[in-house]
C-alpha positions in Angstrom: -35.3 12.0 9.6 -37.3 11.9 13.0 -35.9 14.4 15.8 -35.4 11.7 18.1 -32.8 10.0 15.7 -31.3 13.3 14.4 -30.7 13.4 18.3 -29.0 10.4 18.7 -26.9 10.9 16.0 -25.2 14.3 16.9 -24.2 12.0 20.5 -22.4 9.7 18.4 -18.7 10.8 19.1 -15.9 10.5 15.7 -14.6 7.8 16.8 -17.6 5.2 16.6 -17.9 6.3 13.4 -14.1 6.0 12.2 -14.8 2.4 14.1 -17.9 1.7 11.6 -15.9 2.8 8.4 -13.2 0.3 9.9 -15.5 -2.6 10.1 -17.2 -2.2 6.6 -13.7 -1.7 5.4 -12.1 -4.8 6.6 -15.4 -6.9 7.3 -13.9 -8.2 11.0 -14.1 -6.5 14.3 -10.0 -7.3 15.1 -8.9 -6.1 12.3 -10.7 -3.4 12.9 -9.4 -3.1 16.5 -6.1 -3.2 15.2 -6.1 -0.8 12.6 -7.6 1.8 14.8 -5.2 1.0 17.6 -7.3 0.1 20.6 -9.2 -3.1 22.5 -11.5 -5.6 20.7 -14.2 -4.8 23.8 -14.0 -1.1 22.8 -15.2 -1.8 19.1 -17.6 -4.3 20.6 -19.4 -1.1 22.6 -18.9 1.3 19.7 -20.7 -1.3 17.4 -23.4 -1.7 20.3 -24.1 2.3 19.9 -24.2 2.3 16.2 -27.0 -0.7 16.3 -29.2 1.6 18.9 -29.0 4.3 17.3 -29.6 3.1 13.9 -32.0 0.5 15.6 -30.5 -2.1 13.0 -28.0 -4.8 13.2 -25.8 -2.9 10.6 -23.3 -6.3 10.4 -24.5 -9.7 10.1 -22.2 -12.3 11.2 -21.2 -14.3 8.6 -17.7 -16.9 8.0 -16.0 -14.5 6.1 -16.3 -11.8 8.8 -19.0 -9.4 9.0 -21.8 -8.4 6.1 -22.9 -4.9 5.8 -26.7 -4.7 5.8 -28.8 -2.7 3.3 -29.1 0.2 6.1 -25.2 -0.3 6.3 -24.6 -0.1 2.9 -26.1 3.5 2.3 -24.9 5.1 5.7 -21.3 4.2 4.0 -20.8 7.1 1.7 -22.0 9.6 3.9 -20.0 8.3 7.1 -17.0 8.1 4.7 -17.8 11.5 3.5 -17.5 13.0 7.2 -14.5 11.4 8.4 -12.7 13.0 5.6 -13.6 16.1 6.4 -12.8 15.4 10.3 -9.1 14.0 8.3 -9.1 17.8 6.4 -9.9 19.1 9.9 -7.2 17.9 11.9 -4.3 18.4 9.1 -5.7 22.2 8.8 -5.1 22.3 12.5 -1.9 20.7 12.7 -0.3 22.8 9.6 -1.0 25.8 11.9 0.2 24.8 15.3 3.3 23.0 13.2 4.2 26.2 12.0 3.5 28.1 15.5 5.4 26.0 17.0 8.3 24.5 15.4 9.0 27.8 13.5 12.3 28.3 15.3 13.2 24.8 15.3 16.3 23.2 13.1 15.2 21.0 10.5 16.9 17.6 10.9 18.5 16.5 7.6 20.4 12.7 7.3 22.2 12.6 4.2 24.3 10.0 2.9 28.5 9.9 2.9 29.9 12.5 0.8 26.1 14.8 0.6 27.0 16.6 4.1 30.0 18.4 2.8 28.2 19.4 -0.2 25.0 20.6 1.2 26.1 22.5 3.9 27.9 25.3 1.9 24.6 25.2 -0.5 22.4 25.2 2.4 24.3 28.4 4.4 23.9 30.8 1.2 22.4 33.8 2.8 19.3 33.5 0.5 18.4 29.7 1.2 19.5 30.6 5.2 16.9 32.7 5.3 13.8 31.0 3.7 15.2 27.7 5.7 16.4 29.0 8.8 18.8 26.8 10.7 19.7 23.3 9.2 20.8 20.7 11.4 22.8 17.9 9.0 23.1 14.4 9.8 25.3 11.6 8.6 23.0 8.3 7.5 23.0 5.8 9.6 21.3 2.2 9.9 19.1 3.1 11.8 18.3 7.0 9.9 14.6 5.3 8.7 13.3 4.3 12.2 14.5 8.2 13.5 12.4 9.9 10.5 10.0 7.3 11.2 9.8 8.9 14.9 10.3 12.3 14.2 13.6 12.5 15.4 14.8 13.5 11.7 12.6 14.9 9.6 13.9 13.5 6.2 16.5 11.9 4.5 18.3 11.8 1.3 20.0 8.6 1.0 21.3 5.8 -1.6 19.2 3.3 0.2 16.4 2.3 -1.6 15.1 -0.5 0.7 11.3 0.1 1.3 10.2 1.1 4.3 6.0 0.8 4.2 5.6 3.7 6.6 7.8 6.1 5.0 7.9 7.4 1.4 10.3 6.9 -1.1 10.9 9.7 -4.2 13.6 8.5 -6.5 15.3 12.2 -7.1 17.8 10.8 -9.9 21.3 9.2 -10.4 25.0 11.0 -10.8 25.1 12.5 -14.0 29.4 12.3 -13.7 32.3 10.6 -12.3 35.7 12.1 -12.3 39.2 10.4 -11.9 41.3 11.1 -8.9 45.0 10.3 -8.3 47.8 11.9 -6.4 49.3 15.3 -9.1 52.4 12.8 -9.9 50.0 10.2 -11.1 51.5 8.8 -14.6 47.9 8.1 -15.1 47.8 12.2 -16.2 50.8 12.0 -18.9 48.3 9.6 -20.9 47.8 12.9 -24.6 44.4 11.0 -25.2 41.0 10.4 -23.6 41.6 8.4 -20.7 39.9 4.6 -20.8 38.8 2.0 -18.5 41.7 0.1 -19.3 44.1 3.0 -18.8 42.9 3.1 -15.2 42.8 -0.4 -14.6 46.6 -0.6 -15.5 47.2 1.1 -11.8 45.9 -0.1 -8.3 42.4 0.5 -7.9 40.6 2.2 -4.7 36.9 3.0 -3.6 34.7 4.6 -0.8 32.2 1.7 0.0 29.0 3.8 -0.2 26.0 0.8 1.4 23.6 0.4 -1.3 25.6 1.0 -4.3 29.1 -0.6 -4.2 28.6 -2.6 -0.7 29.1 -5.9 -2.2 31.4 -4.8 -5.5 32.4 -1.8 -7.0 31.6 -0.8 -10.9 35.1 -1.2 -11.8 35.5 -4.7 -10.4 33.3 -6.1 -12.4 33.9 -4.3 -15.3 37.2 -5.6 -15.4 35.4 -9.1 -14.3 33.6 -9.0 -17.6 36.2 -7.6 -19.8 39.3 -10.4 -18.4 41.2 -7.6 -17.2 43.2 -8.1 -14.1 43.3 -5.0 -11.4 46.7 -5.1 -10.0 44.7 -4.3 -6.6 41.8 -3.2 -5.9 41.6 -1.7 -1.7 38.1 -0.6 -0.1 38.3 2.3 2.5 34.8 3.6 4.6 35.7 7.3 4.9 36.9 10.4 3.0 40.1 10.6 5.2 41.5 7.8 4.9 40.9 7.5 0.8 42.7 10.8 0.7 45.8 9.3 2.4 45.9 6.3 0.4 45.8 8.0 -2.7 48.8 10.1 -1.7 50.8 7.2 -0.7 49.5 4.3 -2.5 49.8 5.8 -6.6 46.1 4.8 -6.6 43.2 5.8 -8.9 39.6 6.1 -7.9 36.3 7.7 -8.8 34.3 10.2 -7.1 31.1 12.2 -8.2 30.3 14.9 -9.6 28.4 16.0 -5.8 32.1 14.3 -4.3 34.0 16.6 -7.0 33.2 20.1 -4.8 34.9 18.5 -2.0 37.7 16.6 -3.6 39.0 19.6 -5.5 40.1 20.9 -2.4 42.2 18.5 -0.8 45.9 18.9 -1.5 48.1 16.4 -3.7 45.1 15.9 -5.5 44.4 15.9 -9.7 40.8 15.1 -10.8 39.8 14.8 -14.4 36.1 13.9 -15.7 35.6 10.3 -17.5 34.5 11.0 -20.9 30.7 10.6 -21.4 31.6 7.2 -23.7 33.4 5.5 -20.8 31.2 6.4 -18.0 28.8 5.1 -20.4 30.7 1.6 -20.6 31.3 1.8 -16.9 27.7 1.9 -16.2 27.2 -1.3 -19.0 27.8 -3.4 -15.7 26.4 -1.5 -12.9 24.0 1.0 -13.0 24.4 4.8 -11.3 23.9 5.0 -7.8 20.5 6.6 -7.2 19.7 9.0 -4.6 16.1 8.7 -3.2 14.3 11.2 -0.7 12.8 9.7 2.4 9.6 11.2 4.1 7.4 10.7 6.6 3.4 10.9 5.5 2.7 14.3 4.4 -0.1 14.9 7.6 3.1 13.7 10.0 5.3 16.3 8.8 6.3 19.5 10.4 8.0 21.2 7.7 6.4 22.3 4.1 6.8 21.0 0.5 8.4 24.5 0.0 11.3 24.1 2.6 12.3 20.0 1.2 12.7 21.7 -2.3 15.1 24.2 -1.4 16.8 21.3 0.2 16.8 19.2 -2.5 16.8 21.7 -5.4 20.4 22.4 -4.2 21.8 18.7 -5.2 19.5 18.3 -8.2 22.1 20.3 -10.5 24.5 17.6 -9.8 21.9 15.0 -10.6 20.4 13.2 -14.1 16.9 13.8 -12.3 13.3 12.6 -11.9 12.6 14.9 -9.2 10.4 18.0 -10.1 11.0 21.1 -7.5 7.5 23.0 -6.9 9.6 26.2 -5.3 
């Protein structure tokens, strides 16, 4: 390599050669444009450098877009080669002054109806307090995907499972357990033998509409759809409060989780006893479990380390049938 080109080289700034990569990537200057967020004249005068200083055309215009030239073709490895390392560079970086900076900050957790109340007590344990410092906990909303998406949350631990191409989507597992819930009084309870489906659909039916598992019909409903067996009513409610009371004045039944069960056992009037394995089993014949999936932002994007989302998430994985492996 002659001095004078050595020379120009070391001028040539990253970007003209992230703008290169781009253009034998995708084979068209706008799409190249595009991808690397900026005007189609900017990649015009980028391209214009490479050719000078290569003194070659690089790109032949050609209807399919643009044709690497021989030259082209064996700068690509090493030009690919360098912006990596310039990618390794800047998430080194950004690790550090992450940590610098954010290290007194909350993390900002959505989780979905019924997770809040069961994280937070596993969460405030003196021993996860302290490797975690302070949790901020958000309910899930609509709109949770576009906030993590932003940085406003940092992740998310939701039923949802609607893709979302620029976040990432970890299926942690499904509820390994449902229990049955009815006011103490509940004749339900004076039943000596297992309790079945169709003992509980003898009695009014309610359920907690949880969006993206029983938004459209609950498991119940159409297990009694399938079996001929008509509920004597079947009531949807869209908070905790509000099931409570109708339980207590409505001689209802209903489900709730295992993750639901820590809260649940607390509220007064209340009895709860687990469906046997073989019924949940037939339950699930028509619907399957609701699965819970974690929600992150690209790895280089995140302030927060792989160590701090498991102790997050280890916490609701004993609740879980899981897929998720913790690397704490």
């Amino acid at each position: 390599m002659s001095n004078l080109l050595l020379k120009q080289i070391c001028e040539l700034d990253v970007f003209t050669l992230l703008v290169f990569k781009s253009i034998f990537d995708t084979g068209h200057a706008n799409s190249a444009a595009k991808a690397l967020n900026v005007s189609a004249p900017k990649i015009s005068r980028c391209l214009n450098a490479l050719r000078f200083t290569f003194n070659d055309e690089l790109f032949y215009r050609r209807q399919q877009g643009l044709k690497p030239t021989p030259l082209a073709e064996s700068l690509y490895v090493a030009i690919c080669q360098f912006t990596e390392a310039v990618h390794h560079l800047e998430q080194s970086a950004t690790q550090i002054q992450n940590a610098s900076t954010h290290s007194d900050l909350p993390l900002h957790i959505a989780a979905s109806n019924g997770l809040l109340s069961f994280l937070a007590p596993q969460l405030s344990t003196p021993e996860i307090a302290q490797k975690l410092g302070k949790i901020y906990l958000h309910k899930w909303q609509e709109n949770s995907a576009e906030l993590i998406h932003a940085g406003v949350l940092d992740f998310g631990i939701t039923l949802e499972s609607a893709e979302n191409k620029e976040l990432s989507y970890t299926k942690l597992g499904s509820v390994n357990g449902v229990y049955i819930v009815a006011d103490k009084q509940h004749p339900l309870w004076q039943i000596e033998t297992n309790i079945t489906l169709e003992h509980i659909c003898r009695h009014p039916f309610l359920f907690q509409e949880f969006k993206g598992f029983n938004s459209k019909i609950d498991p119940l409903e159409l297990f009694c759809q399938r079996q001929g067996i008509l509920l004597p009513a079947v009531e949807k409610v869209f908070d905790r409060e509000e099931w409570h009371a109708h339980l207590l004045t409505m001689k209802s039944v209903a489900f709730c989780s295992t993750i639901d069960m820590h809260t649940v056992k607390h509220m007064p009037g209340l009895h709860l006893e687990r469906l046997s394995d073989t019924e949940l089993s037939r339950l699930h014949d028509t619907m399957m479990a609701p699965h819970y999936y974690l929600i992150q932002k690209p790895a280089i994007h995140r302030r927060y380390s792989q160590n701090q989302c498991d102790l997050v998430v280890c916490s609701l994985l004993a609740t879980l049938d899981t897929e998720y492996s913790c690397e704490t």
